[in-house]
mmCIF file as gemmi writes it, N, C-alpha and C atoms, coordinates in Angstrom:
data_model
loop_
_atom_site.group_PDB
_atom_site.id
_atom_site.type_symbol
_atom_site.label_atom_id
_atom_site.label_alt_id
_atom_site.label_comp_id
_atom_site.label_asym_id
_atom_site.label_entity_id
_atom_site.label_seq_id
_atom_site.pdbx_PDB_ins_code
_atom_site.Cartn_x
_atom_site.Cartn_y
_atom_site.Cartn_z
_atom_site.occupancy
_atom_site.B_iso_or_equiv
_atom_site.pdbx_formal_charge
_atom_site.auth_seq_id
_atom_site.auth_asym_id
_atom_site.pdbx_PDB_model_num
ATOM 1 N N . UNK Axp A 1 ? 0.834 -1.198 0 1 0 ? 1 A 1
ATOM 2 C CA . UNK Axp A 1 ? 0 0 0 1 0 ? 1 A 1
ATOM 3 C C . UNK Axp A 1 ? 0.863 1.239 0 1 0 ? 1 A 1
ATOM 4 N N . UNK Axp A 2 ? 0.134 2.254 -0.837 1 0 ? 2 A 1
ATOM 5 C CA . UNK Axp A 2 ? 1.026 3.56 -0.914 1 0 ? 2 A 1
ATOM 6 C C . UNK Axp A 2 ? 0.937 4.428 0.612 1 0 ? 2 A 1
ATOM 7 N N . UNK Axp A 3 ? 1.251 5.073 1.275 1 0 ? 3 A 1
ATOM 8 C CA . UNK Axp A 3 ? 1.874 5.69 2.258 1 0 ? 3 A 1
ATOM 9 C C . UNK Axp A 3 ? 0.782 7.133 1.789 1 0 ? 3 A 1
ATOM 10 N N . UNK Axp A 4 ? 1.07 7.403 0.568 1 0 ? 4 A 1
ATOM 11 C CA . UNK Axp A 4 ? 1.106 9.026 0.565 1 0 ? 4 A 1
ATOM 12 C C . UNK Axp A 4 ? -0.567 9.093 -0.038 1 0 ? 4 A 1
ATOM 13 N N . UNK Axp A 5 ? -1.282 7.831 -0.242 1 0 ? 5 A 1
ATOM 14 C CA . UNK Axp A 5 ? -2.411 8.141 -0.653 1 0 ? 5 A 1
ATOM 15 C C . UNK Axp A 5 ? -3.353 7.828 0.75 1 0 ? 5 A 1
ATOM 16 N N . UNK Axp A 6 ? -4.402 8.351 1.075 1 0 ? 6 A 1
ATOM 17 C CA . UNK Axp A 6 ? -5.446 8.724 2.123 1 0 ? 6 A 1
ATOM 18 C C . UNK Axp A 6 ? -5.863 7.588 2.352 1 0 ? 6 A 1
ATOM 19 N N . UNK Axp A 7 ? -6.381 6.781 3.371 1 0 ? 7 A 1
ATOM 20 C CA . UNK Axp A 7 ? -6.946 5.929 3.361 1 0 ? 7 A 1
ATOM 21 C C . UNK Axp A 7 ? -8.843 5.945 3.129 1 0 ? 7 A 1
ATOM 22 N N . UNK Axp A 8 ? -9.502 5.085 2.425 1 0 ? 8 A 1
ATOM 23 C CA . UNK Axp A 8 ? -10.614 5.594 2.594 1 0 ? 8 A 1
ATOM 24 C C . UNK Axp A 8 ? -11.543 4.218 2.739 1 0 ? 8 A 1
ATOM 25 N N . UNK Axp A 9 ? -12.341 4.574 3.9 1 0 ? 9 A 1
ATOM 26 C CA . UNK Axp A 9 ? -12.564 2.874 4.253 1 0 ? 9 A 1
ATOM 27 C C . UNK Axp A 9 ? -14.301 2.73 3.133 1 0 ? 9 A 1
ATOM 28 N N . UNK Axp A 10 ? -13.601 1.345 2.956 1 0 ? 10 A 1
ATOM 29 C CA . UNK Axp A 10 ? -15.02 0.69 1.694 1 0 ? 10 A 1
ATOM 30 C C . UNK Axp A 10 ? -16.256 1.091 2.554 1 0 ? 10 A 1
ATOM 31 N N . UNK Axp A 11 ? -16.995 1.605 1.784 1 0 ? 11 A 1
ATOM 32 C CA . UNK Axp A 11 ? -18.565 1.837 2.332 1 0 ? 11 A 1
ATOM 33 C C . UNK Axp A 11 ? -19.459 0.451 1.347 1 0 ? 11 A 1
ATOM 34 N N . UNK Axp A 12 ? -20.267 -0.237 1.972 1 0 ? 12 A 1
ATOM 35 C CA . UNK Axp A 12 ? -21.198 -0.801 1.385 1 0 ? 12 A 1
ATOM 36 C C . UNK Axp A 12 ? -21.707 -0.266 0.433 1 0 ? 12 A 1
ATOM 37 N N . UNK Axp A 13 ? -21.718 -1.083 -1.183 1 0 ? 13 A 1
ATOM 38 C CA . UNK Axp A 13 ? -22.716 0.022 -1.807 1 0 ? 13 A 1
ATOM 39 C C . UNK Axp A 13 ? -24.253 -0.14 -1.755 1 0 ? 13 A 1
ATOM 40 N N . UNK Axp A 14 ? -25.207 0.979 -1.566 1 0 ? 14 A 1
ATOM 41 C CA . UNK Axp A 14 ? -26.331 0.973 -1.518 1 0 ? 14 A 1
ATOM 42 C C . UNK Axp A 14 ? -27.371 0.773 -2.585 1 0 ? 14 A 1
ATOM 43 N N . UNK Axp A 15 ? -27.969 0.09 -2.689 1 0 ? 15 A 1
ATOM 44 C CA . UNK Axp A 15 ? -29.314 0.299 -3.723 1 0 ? 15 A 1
ATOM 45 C C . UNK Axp A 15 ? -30.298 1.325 -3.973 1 0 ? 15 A 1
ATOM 46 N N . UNK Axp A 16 ? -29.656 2.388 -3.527 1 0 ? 16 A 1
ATOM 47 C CA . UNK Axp A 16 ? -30.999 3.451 -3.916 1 0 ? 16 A 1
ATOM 48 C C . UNK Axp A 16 ? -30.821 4.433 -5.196 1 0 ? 16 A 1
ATOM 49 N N . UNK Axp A 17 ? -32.083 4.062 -5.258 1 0 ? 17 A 1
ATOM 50 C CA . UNK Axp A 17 ? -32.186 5.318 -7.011 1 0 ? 17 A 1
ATOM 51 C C . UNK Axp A 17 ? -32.609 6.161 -6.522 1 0 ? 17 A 1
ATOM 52 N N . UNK Axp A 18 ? -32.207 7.297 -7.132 1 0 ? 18 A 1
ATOM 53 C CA . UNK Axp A 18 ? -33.105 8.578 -6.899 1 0 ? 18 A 1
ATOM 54 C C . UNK Axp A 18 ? -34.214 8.569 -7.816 1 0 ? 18 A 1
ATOM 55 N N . UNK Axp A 19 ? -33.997 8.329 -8.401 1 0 ? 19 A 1
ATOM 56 C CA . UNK Axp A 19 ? -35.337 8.215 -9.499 1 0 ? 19 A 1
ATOM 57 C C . UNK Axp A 19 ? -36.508 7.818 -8.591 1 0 ? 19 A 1
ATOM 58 N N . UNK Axp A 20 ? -37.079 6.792 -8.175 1 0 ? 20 A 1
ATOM 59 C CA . UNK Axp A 20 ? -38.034 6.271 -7.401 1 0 ? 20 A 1
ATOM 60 C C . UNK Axp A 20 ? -38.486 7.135 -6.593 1 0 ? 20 A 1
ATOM 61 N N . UNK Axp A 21 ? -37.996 7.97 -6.038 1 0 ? 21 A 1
ATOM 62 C CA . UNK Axp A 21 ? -38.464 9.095 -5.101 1 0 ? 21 A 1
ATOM 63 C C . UNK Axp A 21 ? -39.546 9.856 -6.47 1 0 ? 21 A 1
ATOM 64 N N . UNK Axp A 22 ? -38.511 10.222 -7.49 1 0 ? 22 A 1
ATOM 65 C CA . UNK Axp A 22 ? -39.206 11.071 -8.113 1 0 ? 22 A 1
ATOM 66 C C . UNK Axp A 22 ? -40.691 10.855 -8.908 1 0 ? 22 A 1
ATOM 67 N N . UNK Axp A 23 ? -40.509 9.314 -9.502 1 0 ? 23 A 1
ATOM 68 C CA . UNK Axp A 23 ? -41.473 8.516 -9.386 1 0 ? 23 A 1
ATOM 69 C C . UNK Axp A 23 ? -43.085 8.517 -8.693 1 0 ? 23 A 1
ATOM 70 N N . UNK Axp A 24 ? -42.489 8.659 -7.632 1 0 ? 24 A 1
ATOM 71 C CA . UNK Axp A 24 ? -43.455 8.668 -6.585 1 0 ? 24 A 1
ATOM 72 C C . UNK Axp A 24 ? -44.224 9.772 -6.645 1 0 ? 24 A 1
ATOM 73 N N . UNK Axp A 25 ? -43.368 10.699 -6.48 1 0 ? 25 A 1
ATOM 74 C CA . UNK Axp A 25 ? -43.996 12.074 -6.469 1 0 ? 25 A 1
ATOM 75 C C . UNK Axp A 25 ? -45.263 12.221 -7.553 1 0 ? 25 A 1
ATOM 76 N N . UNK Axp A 26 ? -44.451 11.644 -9.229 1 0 ? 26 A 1
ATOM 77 C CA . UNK Axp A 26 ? -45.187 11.828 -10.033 1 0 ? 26 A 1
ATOM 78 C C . UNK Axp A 26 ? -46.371 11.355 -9.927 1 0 ? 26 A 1
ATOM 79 N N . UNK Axp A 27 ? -46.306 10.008 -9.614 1 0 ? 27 A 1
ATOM 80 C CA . UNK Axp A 27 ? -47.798 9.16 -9.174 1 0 ? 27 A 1
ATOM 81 C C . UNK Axp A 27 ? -48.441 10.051 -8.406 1 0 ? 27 A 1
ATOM 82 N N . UNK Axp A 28 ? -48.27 10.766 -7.414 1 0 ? 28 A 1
ATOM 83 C CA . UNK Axp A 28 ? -49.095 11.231 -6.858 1 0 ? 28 A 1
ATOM 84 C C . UNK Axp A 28 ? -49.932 12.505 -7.551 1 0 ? 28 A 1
ATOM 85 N N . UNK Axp A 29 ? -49.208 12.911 -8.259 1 0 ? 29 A 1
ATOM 86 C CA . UNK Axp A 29 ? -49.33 14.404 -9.233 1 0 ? 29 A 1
ATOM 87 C C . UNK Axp A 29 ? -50.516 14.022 -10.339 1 0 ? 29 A 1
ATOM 88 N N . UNK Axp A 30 ? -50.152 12.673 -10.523 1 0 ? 30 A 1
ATOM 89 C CA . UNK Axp A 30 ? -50.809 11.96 -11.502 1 0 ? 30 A 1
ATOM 90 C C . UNK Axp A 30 ? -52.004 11.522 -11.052 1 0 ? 30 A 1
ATOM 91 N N . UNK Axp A 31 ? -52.485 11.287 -9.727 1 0 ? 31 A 1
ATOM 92 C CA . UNK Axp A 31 ? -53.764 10.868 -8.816 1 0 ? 31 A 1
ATOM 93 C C . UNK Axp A 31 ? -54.447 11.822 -8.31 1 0 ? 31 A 1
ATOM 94 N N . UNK Axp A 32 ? -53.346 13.177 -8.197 1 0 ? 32 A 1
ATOM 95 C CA . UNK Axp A 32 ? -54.728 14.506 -7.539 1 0 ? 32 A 1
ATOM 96 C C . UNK Axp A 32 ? -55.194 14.564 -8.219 1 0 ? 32 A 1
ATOM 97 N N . UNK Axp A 33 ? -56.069 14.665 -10 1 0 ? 33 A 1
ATOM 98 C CA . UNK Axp A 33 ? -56.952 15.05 -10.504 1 0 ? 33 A 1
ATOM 99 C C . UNK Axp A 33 ? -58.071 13.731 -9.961 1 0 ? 33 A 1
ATOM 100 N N . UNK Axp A 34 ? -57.683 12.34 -10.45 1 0 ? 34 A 1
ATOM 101 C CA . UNK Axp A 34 ? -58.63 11.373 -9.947 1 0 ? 34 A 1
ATOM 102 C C . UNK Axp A 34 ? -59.166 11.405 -8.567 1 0 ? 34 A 1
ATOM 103 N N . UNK Axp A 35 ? -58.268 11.975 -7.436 1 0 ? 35 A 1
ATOM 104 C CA . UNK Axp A 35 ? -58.715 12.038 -6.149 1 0 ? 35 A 1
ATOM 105 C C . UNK Axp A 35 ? -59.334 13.085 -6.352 1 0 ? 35 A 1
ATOM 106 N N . UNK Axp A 36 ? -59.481 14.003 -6.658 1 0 ? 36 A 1
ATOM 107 C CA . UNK Axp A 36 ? -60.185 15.307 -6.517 1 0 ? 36 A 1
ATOM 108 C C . UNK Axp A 36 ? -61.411 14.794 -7.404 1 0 ? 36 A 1
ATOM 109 N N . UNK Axp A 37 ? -61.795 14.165 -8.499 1 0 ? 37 A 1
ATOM 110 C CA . UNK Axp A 37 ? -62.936 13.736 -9.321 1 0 ? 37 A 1
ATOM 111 C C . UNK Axp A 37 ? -63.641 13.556 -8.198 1 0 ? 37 A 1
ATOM 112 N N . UNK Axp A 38 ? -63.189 12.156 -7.479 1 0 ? 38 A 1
ATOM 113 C CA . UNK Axp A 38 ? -63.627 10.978 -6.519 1 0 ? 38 A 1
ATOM 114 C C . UNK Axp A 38 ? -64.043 12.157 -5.394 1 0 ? 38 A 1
ATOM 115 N N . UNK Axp A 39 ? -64.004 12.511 -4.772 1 0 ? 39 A 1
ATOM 116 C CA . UNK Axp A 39 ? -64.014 14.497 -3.931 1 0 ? 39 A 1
ATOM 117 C C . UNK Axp A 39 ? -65.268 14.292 -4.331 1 0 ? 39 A 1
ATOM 118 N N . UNK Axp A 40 ? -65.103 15.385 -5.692 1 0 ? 40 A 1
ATOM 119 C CA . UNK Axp A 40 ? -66.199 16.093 -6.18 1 0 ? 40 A 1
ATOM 120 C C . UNK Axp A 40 ? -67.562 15.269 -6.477 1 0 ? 40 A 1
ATOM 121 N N . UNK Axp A 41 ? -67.329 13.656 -6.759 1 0 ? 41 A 1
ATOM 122 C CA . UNK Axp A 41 ? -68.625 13.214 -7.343 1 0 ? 41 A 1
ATOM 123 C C . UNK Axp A 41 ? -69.207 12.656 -5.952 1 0 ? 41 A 1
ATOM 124 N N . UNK Axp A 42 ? -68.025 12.222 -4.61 1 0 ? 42 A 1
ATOM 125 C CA . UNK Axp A 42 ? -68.851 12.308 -3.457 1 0 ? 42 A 1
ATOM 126 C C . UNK Axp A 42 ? -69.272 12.998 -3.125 1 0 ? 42 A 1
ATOM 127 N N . UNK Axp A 43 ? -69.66 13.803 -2.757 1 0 ? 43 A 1
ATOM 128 C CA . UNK Axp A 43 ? -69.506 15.273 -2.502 1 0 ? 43 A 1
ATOM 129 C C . UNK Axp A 43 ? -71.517 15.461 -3.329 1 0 ? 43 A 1
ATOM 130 N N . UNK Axp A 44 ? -71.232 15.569 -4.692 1 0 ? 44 A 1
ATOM 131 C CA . UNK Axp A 44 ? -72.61 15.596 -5.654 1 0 ? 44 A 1
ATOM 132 C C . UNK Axp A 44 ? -73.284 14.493 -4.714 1 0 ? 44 A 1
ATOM 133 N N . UNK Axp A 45 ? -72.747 13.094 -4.514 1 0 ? 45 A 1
ATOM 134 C CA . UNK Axp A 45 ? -73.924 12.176 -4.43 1 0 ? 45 A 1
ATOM 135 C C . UNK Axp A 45 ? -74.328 12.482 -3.155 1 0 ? 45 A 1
ATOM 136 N N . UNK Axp A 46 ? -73.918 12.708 -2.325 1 0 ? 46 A 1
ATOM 137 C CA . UNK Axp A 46 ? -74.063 12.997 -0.744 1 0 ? 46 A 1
ATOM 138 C C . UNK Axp A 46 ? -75.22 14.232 -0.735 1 0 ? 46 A 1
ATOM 139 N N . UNK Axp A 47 ? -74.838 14.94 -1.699 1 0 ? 47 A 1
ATOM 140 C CA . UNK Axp A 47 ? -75.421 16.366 -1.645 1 0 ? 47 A 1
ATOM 141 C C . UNK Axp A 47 ? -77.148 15.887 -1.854 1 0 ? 47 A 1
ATOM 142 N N . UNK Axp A 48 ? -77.242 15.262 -3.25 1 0 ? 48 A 1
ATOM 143 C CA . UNK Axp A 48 ? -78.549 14.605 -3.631 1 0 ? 48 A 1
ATOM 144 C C . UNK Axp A 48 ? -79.234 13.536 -2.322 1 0 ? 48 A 1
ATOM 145 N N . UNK Axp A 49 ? -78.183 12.861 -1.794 1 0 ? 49 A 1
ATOM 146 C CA . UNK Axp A 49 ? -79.119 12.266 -0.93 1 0 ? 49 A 1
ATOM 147 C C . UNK Axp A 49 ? -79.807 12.973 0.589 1 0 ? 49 A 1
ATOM 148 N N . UNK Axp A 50 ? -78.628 14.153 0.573 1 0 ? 50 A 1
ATOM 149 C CA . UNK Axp A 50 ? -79.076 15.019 1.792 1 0 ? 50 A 1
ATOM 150 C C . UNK Axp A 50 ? -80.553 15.439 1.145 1 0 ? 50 A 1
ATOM 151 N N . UNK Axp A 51 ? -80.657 16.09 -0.018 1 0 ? 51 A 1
ATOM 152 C CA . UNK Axp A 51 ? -82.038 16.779 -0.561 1 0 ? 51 A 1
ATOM 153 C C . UNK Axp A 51 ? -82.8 15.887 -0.346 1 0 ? 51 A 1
ATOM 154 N N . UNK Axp A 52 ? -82.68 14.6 -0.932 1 0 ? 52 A 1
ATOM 155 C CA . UNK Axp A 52 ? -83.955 13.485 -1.033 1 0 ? 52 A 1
ATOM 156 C C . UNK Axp A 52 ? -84.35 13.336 0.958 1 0 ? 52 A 1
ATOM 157 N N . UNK Axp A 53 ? -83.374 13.115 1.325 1 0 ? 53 A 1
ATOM 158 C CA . UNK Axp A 53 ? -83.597 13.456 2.902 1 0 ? 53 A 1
ATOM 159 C C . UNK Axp A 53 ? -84.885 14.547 3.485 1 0 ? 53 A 1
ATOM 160 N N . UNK Axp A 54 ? -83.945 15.494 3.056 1 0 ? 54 A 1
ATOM 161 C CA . UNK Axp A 54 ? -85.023 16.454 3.118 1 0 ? 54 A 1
ATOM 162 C C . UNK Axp A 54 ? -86.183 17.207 2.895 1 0 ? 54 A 1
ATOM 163 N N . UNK Axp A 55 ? -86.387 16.15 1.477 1 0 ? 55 A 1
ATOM 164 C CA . UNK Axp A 55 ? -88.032 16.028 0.549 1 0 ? 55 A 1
ATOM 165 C C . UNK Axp A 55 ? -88.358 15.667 1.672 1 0 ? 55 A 1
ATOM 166 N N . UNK Axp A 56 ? -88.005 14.12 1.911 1 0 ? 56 A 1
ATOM 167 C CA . UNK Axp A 56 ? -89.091 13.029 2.514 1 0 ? 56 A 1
ATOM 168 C C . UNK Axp A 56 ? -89.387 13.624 3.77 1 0 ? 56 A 1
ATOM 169 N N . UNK Axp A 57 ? -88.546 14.259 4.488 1 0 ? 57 A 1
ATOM 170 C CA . UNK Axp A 57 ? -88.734 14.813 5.734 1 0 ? 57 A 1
ATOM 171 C C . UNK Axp A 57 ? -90.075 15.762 5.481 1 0 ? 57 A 1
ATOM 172 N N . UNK Axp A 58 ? -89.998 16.694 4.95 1 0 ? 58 A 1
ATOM 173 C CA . UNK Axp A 58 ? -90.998 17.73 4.718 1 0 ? 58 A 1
ATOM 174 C C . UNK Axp A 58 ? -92.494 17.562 4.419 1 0 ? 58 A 1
């Protein structure tokens, strides 16, 4: 071994991508419009059954 070069101790190498993070993110970017649909059309049906509620009540 050389003397004058640094020692640098082996690190395990790891399996991580960065990519996959980013991935992720996208999926999610990619699901707020569908989650927000899924929102909005609960939201409508709930609304209609509160009214029909409140026919029958009346």
């Amino acid at each position: 071994m050389d003397a004058s070069l640094p020692k640098t101790p082996e690190q395990p190498k790891r399996r991580y991508r960065p990519g996959r993070r980013f991935s992720l993110s996208v999926l999610a970017l990619l699901a707020l419009p569908f989650l927000l649909l899924a929102a909005v059309w609960l939201a409508l049906r709930f609304e209609g059954v509160r009214r029909a509620v409140i026919e029958t009540a009346a």
